[in-house]
Backbone as ProteinMPNN parsed JSONL, in Angstrom:
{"seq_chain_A": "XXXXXXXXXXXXXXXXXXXXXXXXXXXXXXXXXXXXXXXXXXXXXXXXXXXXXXXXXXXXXXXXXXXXXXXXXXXXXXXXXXXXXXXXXXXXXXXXXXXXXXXXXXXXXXXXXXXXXXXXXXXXXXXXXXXXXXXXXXXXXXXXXXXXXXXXXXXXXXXXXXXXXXXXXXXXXXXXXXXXXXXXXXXXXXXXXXXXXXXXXX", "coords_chain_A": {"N_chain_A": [[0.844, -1.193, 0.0], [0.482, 2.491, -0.74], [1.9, 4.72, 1.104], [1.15, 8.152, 1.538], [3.09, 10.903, 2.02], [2.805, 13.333, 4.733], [2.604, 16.996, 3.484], [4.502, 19.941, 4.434], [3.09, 21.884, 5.391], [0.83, 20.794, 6.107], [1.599, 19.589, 8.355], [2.507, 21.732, 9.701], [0.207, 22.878, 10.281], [-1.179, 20.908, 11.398], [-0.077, 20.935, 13.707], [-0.391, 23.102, 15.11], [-3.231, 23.337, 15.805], [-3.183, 20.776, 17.943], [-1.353, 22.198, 19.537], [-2.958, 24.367, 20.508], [-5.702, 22.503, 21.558], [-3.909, 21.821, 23.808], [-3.583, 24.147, 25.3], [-5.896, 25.255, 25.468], [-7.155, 23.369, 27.282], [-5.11, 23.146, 29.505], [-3.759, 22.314, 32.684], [-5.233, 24.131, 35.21], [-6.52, 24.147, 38.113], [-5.341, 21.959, 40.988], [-7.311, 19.714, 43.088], [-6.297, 17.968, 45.711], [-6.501, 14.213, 44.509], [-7.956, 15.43, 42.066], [-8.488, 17.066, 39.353], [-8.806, 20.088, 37.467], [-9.525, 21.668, 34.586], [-8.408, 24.505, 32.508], [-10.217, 24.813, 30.567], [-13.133, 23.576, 31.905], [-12.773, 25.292, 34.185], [-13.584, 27.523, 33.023], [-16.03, 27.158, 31.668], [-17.418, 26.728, 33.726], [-17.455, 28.788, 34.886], [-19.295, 30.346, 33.143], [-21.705, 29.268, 32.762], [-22.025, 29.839, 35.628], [-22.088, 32.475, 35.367], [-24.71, 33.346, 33.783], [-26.852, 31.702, 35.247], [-27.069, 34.13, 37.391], [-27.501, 36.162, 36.021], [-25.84, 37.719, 34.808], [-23.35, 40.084, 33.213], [-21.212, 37.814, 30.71], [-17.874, 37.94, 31.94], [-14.857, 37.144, 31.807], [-12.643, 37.547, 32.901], [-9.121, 38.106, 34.321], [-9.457, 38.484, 37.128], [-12.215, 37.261, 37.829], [-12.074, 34.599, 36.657], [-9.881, 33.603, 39.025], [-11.558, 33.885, 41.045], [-13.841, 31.963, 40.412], [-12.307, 29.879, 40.371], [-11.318, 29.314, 43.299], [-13.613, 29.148, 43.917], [-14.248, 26.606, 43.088], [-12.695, 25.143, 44.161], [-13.655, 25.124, 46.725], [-16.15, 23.748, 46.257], [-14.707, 20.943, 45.569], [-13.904, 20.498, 47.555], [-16.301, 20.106, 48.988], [-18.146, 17.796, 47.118], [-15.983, 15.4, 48.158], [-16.688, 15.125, 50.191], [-18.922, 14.38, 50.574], [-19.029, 12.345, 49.377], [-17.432, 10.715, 50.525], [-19.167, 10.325, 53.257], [-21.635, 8.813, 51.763], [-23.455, 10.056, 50.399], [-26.578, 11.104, 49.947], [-27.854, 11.709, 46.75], [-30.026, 14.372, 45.706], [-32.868, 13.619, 43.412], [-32.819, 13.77, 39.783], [-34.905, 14.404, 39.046], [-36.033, 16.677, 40.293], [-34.62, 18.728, 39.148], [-36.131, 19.351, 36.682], [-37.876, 21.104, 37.535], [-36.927, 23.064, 39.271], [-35.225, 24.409, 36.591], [-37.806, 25.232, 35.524], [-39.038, 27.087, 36.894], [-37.158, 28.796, 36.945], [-36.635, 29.464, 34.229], [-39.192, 31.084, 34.27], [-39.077, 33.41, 35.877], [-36.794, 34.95, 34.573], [-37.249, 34.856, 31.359], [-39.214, 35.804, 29.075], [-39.818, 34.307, 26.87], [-39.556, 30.918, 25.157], [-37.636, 31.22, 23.237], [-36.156, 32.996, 23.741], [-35.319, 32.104, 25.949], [-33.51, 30.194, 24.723], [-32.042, 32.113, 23.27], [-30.111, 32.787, 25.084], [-28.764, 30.872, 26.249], [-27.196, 30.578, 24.032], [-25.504, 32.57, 23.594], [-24.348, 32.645, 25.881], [-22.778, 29.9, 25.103], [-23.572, 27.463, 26.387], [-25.406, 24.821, 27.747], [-28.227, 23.439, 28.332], [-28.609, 20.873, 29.498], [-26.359, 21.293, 30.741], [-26.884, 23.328, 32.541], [-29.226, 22.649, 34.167], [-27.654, 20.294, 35.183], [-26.318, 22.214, 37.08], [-28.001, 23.705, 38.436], [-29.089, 21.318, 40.276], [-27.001, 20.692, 41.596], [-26.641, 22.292, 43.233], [-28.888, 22.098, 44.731], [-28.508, 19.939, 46.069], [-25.87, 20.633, 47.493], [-26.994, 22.709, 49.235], [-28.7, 20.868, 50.594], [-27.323, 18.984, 51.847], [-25.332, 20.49, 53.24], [-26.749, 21.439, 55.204], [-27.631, 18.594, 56.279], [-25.099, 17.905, 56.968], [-23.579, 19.473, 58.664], [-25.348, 20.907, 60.342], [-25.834, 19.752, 62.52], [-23.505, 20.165, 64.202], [-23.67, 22.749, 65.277], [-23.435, 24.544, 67.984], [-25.131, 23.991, 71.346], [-27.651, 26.232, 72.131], [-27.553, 28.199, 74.703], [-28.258, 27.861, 78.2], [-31.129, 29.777, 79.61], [-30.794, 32.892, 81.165], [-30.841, 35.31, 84.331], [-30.511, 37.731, 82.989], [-32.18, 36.692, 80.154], [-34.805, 36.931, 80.867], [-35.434, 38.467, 82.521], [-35.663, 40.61, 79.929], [-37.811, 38.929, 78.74], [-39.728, 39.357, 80.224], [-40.102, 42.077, 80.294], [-40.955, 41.96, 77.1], [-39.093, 42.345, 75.678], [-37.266, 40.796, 73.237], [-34.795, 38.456, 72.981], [-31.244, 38.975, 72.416], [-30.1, 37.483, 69.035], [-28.915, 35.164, 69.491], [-28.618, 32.564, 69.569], [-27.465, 29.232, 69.369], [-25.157, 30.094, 69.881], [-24.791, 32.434, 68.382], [-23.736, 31.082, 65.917], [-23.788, 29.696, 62.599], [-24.979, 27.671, 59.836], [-23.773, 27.869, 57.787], [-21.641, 29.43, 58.664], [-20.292, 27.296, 60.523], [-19.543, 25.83, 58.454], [-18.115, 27.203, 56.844], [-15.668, 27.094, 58.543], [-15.425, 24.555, 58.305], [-14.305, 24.255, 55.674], [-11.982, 25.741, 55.354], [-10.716, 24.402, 57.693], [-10.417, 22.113, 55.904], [-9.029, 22.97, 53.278], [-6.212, 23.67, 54.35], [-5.313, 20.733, 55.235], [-5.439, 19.553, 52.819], [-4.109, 18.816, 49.619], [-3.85, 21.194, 47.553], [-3.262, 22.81, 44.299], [-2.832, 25.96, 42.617], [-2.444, 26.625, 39.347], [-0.907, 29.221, 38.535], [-0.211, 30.287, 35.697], [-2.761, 29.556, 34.12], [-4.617, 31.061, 34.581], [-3.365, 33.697, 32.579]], "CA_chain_A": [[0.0, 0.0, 0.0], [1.508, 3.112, -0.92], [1.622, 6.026, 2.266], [1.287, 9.558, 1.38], [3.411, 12.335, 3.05], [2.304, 14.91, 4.818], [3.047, 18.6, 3.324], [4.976, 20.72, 5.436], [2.252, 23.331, 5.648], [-0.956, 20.217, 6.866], [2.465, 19.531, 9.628], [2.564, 22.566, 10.643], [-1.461, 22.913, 10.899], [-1.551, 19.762, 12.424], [0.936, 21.246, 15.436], [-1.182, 23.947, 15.455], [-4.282, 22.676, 16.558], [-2.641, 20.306, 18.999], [-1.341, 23.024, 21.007], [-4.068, 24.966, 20.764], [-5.869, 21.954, 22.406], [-2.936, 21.825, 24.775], [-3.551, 25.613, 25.923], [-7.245, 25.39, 26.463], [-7.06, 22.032, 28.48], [-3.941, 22.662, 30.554], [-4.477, 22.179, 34.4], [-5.998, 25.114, 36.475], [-6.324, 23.824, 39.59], [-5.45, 20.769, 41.285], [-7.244, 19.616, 44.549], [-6.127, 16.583, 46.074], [-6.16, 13.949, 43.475], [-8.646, 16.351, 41.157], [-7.166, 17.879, 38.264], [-9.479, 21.002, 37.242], [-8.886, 22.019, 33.315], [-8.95, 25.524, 31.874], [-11.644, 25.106, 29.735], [-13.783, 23.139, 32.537], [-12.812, 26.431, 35.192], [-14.345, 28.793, 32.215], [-17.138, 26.81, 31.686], [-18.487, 27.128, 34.932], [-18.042, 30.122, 35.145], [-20.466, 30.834, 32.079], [-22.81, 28.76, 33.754], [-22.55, 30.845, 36.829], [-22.835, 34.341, 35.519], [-25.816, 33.001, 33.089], [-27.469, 31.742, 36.129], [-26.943, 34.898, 38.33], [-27.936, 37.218, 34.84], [-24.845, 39.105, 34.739], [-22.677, 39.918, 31.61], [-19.953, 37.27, 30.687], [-16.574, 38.061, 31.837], [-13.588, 35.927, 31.622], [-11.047, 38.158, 32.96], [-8.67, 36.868, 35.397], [-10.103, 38.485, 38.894], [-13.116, 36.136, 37.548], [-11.256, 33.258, 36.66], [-9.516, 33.394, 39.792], [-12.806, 33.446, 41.888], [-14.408, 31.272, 40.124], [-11.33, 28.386, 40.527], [-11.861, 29.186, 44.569], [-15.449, 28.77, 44.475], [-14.488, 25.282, 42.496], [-11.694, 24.348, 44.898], [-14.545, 24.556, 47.641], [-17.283, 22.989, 45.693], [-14.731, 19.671, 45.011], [-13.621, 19.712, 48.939], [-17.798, 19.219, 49.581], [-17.88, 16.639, 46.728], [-15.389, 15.018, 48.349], [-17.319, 15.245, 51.95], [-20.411, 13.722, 50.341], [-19.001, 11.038, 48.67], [-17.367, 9.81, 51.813], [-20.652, 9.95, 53.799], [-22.238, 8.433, 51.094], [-25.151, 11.229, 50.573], [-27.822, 10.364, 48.322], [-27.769, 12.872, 45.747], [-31.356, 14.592, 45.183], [-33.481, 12.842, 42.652], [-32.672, 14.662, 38.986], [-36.606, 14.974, 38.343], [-35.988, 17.905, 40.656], [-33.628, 19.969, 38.168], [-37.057, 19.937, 35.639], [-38.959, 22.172, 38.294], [-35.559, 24.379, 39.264], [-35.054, 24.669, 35.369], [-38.578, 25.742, 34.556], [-39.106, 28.09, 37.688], [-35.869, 30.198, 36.612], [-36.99, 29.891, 33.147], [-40.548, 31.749, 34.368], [-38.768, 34.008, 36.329], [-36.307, 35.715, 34.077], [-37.337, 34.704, 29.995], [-40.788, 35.611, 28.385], [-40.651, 32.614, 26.108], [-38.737, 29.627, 25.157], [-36.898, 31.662, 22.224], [-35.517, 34.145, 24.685], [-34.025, 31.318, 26.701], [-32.385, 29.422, 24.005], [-30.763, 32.71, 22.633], [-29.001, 33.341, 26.044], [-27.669, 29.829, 26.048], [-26.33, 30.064, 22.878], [-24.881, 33.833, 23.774], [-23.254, 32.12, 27.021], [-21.778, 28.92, 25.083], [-23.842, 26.453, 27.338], [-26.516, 23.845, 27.499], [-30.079, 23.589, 28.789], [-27.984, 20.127, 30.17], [-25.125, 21.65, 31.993], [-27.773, 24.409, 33.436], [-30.383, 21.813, 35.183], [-26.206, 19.686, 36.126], [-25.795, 23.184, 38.415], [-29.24, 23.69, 39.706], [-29.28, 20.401, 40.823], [-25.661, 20.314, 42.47], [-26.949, 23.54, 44.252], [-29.562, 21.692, 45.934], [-27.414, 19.064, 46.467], [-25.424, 21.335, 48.214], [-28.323, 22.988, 50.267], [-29.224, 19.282, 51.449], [-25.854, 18.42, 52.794], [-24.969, 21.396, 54.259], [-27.93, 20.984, 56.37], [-27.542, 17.57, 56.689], [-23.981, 17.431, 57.549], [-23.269, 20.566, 59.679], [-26.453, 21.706, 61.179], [-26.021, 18.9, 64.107], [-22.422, 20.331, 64.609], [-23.594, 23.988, 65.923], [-23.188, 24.463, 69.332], [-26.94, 24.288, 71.414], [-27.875, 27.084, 72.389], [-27.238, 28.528, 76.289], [-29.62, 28.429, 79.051], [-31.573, 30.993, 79.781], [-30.255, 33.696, 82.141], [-31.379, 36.471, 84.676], [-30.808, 38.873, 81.714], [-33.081, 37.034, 79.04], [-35.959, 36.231, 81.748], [-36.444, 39.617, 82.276], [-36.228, 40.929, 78.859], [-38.934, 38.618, 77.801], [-40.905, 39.814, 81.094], [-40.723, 43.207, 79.516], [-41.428, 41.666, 76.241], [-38.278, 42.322, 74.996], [-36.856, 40.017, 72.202], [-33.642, 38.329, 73.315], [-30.854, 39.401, 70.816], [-30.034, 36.62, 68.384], [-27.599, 34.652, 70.147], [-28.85, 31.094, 69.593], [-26.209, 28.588, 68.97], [-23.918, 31.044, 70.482], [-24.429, 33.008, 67.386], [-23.311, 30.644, 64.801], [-25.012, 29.61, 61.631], [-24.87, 26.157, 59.576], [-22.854, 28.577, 56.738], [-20.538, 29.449, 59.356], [-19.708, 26.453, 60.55], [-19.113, 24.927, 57.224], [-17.025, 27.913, 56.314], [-14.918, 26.96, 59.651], [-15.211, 22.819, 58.317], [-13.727, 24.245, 54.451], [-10.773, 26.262, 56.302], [-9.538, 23.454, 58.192], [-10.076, 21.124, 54.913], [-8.27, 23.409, 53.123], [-5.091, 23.678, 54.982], [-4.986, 19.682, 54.921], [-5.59, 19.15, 51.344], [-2.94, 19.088, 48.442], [-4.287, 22.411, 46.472], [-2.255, 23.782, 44.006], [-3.349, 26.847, 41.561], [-1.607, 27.166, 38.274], [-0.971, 30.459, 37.479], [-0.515, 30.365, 34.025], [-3.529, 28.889, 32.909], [-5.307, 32.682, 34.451], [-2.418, 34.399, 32.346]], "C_chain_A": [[0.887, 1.254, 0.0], [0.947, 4.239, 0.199], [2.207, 7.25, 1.254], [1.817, 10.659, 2.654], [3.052, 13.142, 3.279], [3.142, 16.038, 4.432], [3.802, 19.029, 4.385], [4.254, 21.592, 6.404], [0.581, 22.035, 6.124], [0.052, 19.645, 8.457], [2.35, 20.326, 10.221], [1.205, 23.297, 11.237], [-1.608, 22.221, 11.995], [-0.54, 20.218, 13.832], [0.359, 22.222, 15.747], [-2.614, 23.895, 16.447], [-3.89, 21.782, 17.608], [-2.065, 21.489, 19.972], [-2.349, 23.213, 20.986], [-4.998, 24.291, 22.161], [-5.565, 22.343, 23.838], [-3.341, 22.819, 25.546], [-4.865, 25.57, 26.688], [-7.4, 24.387, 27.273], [-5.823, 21.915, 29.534], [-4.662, 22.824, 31.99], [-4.077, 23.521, 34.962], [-5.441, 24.652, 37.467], [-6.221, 22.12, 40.017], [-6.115, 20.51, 43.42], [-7.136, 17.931, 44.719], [-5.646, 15.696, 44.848], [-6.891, 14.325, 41.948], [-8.22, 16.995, 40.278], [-8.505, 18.903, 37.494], [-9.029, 21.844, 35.82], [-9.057, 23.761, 33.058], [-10.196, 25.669, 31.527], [-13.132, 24.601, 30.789], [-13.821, 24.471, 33.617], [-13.853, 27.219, 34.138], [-15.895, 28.607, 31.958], [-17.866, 26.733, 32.658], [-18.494, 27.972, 35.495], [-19.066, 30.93, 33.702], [-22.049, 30.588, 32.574], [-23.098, 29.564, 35.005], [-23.178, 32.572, 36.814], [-24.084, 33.839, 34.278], [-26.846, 32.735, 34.124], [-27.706, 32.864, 37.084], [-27.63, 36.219, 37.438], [-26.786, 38.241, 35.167], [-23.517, 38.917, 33.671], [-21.185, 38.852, 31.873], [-19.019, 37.847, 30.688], [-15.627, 37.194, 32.463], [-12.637, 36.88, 32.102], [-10.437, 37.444, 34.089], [-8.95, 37.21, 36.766], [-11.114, 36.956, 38.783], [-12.748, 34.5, 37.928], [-10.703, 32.396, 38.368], [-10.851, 33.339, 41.276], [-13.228, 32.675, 42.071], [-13.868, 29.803, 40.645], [-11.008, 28.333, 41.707], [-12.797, 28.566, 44.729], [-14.972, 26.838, 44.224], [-13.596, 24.059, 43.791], [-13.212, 23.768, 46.116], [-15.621, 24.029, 47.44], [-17.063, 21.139, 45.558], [-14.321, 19.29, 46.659], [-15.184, 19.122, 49.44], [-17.883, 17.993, 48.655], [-17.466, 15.383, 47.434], [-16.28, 13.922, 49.648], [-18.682, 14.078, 51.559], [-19.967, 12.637, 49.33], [-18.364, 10.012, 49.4], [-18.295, 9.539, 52.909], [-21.415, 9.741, 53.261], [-23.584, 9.341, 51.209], [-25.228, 11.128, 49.569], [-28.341, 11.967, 47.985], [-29.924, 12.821, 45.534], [-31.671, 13.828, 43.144], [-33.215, 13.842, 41.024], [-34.057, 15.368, 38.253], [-36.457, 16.702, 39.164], [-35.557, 19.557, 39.871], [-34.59, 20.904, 37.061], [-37.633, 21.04, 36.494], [-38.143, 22.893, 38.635], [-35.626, 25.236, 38.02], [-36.537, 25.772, 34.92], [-39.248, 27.198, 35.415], [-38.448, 29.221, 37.313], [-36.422, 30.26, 35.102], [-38.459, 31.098, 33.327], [-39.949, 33.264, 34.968], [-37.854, 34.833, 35.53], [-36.703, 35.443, 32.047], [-38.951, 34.711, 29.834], [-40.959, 34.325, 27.613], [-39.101, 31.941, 25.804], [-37.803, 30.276, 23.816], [-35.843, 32.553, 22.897], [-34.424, 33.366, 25.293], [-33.322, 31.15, 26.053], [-31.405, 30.312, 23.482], [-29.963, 33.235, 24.179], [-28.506, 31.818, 25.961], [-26.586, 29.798, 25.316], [-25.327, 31.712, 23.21], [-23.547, 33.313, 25.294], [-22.619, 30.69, 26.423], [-22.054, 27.702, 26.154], [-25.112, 26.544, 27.005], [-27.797, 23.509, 28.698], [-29.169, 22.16, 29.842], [-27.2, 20.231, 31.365], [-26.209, 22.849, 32.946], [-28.832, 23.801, 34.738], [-28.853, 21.043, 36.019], [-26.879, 21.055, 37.299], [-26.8, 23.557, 39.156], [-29.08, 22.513, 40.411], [-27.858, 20.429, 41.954], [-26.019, 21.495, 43.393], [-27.786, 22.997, 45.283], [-29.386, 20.704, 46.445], [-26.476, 19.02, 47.724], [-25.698, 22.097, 49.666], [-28.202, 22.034, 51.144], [-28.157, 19.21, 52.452], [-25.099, 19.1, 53.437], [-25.704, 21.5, 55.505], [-27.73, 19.981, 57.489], [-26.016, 16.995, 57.877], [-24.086, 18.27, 58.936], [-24.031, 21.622, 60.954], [-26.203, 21.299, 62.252], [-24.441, 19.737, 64.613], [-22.562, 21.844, 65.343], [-23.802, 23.73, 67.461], [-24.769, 24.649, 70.332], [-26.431, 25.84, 72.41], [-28.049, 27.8, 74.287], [-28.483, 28.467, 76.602], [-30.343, 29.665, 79.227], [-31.207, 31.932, 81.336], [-31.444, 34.672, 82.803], [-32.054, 37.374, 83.949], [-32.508, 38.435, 80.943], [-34.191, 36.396, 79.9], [-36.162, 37.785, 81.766], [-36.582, 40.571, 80.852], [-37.625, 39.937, 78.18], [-40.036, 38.713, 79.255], [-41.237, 41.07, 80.716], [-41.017, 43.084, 78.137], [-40.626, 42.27, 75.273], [-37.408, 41.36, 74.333], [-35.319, 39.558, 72.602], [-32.852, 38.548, 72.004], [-30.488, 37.92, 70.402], [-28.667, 36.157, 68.343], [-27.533, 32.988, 69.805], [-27.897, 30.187, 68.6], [-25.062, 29.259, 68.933], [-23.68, 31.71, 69.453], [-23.976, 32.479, 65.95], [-24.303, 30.042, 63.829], [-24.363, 28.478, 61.081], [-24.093, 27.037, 58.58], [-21.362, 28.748, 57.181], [-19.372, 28.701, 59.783], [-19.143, 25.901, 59.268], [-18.072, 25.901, 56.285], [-15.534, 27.489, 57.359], [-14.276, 25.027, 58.83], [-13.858, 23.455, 56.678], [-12.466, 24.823, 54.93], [-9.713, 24.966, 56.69], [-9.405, 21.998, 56.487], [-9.042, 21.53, 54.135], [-6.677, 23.105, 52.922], [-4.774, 21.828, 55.326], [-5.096, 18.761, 54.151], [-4.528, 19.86, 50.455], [-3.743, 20.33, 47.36], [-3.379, 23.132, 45.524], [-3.241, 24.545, 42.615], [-2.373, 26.936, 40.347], [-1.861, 28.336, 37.752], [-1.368, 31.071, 36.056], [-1.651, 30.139, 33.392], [-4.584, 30.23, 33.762], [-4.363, 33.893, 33.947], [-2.805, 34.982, 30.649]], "O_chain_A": [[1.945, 1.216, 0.628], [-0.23, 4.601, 0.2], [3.204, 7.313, 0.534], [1.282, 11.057, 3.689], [2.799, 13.994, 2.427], [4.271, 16.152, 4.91], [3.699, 18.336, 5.397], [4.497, 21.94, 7.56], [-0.527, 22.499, 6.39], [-0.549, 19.347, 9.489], [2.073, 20.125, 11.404], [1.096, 24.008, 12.236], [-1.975, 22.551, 13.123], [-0.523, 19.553, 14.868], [0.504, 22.454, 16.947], [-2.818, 24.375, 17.562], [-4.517, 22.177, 18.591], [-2.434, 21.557, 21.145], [-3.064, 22.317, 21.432], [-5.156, 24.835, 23.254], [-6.269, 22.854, 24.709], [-3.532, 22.454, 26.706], [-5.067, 25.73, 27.892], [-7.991, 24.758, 28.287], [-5.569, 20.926, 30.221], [-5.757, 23.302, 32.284], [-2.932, 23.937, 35.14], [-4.247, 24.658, 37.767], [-6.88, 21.231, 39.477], [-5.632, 20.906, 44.481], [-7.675, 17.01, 44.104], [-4.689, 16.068, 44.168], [-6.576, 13.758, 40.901], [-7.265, 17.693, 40.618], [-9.272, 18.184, 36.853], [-8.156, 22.697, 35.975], [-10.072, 24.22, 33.581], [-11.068, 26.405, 31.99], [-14.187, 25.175, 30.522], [-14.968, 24.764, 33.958], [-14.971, 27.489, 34.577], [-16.766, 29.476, 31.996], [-19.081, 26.662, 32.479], [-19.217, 28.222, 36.459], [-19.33, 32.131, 33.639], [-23.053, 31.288, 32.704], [-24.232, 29.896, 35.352], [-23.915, 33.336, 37.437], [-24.075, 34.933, 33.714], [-27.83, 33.47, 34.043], [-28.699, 32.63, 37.773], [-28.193, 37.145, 38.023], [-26.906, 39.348, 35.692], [-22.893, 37.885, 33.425], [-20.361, 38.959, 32.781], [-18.802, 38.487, 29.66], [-15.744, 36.641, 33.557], [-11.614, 36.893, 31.417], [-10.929, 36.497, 34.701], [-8.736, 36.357, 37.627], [-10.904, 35.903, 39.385], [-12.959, 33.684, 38.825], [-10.938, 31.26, 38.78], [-10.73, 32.682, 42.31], [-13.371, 32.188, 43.193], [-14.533, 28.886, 41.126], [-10.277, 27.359, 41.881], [-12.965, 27.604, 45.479], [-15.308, 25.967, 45.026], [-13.754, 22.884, 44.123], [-13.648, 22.633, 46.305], [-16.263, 23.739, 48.449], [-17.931, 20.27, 45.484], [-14.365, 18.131, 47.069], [-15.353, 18.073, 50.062], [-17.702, 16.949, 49.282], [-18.21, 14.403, 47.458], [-16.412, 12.719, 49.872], [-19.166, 13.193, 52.265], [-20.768, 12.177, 48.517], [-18.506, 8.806, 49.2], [-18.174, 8.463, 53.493], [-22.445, 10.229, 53.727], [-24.504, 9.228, 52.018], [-24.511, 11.064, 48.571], [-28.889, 12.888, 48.59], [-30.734, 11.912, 45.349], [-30.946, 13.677, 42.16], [-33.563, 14.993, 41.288], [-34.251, 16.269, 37.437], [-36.773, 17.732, 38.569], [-35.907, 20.735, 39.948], [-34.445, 22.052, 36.639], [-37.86, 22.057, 35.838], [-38.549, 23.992, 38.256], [-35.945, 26.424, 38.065], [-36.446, 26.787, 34.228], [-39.796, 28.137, 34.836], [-38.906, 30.364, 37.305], [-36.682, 31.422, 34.79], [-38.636, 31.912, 32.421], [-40.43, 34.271, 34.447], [-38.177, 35.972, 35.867], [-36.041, 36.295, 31.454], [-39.742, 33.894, 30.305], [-41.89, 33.522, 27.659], [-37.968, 32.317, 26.106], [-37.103, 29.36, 23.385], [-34.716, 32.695, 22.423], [-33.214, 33.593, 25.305], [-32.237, 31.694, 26.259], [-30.266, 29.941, 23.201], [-29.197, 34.196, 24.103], [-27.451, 31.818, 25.327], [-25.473, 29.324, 25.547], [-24.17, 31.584, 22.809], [-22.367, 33.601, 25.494], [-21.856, 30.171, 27.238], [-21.148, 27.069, 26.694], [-25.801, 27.398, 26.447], [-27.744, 23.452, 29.927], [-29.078, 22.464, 31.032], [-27.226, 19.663, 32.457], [-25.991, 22.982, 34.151], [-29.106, 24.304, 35.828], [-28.784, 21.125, 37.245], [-27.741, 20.838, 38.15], [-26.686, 23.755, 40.366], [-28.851, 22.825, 41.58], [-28.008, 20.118, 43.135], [-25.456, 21.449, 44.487], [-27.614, 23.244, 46.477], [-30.106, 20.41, 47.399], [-26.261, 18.144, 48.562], [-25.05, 22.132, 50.712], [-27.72, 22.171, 52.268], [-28.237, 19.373, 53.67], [-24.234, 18.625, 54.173], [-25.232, 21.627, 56.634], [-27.665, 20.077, 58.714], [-25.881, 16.265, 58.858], [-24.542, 17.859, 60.003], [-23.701, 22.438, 61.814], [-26.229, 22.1, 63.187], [-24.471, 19.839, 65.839], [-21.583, 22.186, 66.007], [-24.318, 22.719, 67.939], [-25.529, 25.528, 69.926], [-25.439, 26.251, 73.012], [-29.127, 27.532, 74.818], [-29.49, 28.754, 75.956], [-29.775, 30.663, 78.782], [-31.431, 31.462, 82.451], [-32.542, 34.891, 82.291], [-33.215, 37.782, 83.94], [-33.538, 39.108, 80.957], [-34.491, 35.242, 79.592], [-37.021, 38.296, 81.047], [-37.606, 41.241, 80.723], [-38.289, 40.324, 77.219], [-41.102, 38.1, 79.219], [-42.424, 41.399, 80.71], [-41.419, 44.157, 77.687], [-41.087, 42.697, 74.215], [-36.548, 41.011, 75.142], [-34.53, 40.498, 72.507], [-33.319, 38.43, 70.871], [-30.536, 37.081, 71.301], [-27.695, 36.456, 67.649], [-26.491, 32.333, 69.808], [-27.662, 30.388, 67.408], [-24.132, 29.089, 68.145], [-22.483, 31.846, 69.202], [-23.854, 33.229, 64.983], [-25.484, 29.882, 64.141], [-23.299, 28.123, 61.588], [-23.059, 26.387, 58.733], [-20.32, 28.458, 56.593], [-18.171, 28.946, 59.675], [-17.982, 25.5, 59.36], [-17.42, 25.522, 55.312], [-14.417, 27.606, 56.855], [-13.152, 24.525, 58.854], [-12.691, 23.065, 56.702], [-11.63, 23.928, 54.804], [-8.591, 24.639, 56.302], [-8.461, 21.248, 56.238], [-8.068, 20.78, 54.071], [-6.06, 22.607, 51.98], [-3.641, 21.733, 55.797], [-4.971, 17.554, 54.361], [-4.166, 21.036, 50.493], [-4.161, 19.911, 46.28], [-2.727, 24.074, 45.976], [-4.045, 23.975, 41.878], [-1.314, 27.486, 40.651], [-2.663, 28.621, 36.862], [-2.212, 31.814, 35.555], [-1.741, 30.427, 32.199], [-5.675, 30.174, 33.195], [-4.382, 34.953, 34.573], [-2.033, 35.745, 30.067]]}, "name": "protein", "num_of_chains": 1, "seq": "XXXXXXXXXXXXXXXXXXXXXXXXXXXXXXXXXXXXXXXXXXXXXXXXXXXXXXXXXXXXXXXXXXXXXXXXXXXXXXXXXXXXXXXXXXXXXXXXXXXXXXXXXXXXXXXXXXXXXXXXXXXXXXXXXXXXXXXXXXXXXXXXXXXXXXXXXXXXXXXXXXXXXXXXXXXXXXXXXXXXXXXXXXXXXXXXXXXXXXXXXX"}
């Protein structure tokens, strides 16, 4: 069989497009053993400012937000796949999906041209509702029992509620299930392998 050589000029295409590849898929962020791509950081952040209604930007404050938010999105992953937590049912995502559709798009033409203006899918849009309430659940679930109960009642708040004054909002010594779980991502953090690659917000 006789092989045909490649040109010089479909060689030097063909190295072209391979980086290219190369550039938009190099590794972002790594957590643990997680490897977080360029093009996967950008893409959810399209998804996020599409969901939030606010104009796409890619610059690198963004970028660099965004590949925070992700670091602490794969340490809960992580959390909920070692306490085996049963992921909400995906029938849920249709009634998320069609709520936000009522709420910001007059009709079904409106939606599809912001999809196509943000570079994302009616698919990946119901994925992030759903991982949101996902998220909800198991923040609940996990961290709510971990707040501290709430003090006895004192001198003080006996007679403020004899003068029918409102004790101030101290309960659980002040802390909130957000709080805590900002306190749980902190210490995960600091004993997880995280590394940011610069370059790939350059």
């Amino acid at each position: 069989m006789r092989r045909h050589a490649l040109k010089p000029t479909m060689i030097l295409l063909l190295a072209a497009i391979t980086l290219t590849a190369a550039v938009v898929d190099r590794i972002a962020v790594v957590v643990g053993n997680k490897v977080i791509t360029a093009s996967e950081l950008q893409q959810d952040l399209h998804i996020t400012e599409f969901l939030n209604r606010q104009p796409l930007d890619l610059s690198t404050a963004k970028l660099r937000d965004a590949a925070d938010k992700m670091v602490d999105q794969q340490l809960l992953r992580n959390e909920m796949d070692t306490s085996r937590f049963a992921l909400p049912e995906g029938s849920n995502a249709e009634a998320m999906l069609a709520n936000f559709r009522r709420e910001h798009f007059a009709n079904e033409a409106a939606f599809r041209a912001e999809l196509a203006r943000y570079s994302i899918t009616e698919a990946e849009v119901k994925q992030r509702l759903l991982w949101q309430l996902a998220v909800i659940q198991f923040t609940e679930q996990r961290f709510r029992p971990e707040l501290a109960p709430a003090p006895p009642p004192n001198v003080q708040t006996a007679n403020r509620m004899r003068a029918g004054t409102p004790p101030p909002p101290d309960a659980h010594n002040g802390q909130t299930v957000d709080q805590v779980m900002e306190q749980w991502l902190k210490q995960e953090r600091s004993s997880t392998r995280i590394v940011i690659k610069q370059e790939a917000f350059q």
